[in-house]
C-alpha positions, -999 to +999 in steps of 0.1 A: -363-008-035-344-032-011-310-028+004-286-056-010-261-063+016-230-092+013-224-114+040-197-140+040-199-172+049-185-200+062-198-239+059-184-273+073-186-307+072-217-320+060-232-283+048-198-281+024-224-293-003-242-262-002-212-240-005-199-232-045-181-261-055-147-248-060-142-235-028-113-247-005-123-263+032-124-234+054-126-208+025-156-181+030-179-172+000-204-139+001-242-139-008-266-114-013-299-105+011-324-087+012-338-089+050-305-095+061-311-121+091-294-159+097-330-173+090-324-157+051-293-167+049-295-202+057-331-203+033-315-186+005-283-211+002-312-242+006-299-262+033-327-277+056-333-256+086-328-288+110-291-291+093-278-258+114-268-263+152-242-245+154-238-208+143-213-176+145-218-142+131-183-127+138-167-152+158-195-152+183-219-181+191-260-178+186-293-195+183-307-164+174-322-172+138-338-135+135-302-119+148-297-091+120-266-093+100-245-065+088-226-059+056-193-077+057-201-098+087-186-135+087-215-160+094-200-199+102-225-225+098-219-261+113-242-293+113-248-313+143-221-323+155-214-364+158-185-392+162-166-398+191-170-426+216-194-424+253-175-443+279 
């Protein structure tokens, strides 16, 4: 039998559409997993895997997709980030 563990996450901007739809902007909202890594998480809420550049667990910046999550932990998702002007 697995081990179910909750996570909490966070989504912004463009990934907002992949959050429940009566959340507020900034609001966090826990899933389920099995495996328990960033990789799973990202696959089980469907966005596209190129959609994530930018990703804490905890307040803390990785790129680790196979970094192993914990029950409770806060996991912020953003997309690429764009805008602004090059001078």
């Amino acid at each position: 039998m697995a081990i179910i563990m909750k996570v909490n996450v966070k989504l912004y901007a463009t990934l907002r559409q992949y959050a429940p739809k009566d959340l507020e902007i900034g609001e966090s909202f826990p899933i389920e997993l099995e495996k328990g890594t960033i990789e799973e998480a990202i696959e089980r809420l469907g966005i596209p895997e190129d959609s994530v550049t930018i990703i804490m667990v905890n307040g803390v910046q990785t790129r680790n997709r196979s970094t192993q999550l914990h029950d409770g932990d806060l996991l912020v998702l953003f997309p690429p980030v764009g805008g602004g002007t090059a001078e």
